[in-house]
C-alpha angles and dihedrals in degrees: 000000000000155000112282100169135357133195113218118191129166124205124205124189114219091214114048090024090223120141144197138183119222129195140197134184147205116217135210149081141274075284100062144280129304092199147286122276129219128274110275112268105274116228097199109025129056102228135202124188136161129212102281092205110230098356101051143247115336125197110231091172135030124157128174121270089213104053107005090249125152113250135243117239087220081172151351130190 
């Protein structure tokens, strides 16, 4: 089994200026997906998603761990 698709997107907090890349992937074979998983856990940023349907998961909230501030969506792939 292996990776079919993936979605990629870094946070940056403005104010501390710290940032982080999260991943998640979709799973499966040339005869279909078993799934997406979740985002990686984040080490600096506490995230929230929600189950994105076909395209995967998607984050609708993230905040620093360090100062409570909202963070920046620098890129998403």
């Amino acid at each position: 089994m292996g990776t079919i698709d993936k979605n990629t997107v870094t946070l940056r907090c403005p104010t501390c200026d710290t940032s982080e890349t999260l991943t998640a992937v979709e799973y499966g074979s040339v005869y279909g997906s078993s799934g997406w998983g979740d985002f990686n856990e984040s080490t600096y940023f506490n995230v929230s998603s929600e189950d994105g349907g076909i395209g995967g998961p998607q984050i609708v909230s993230a905040k620093c761990k360090e100062c409570n501030c909202d963070a920046v969506f620098e890129s998403v792939s």
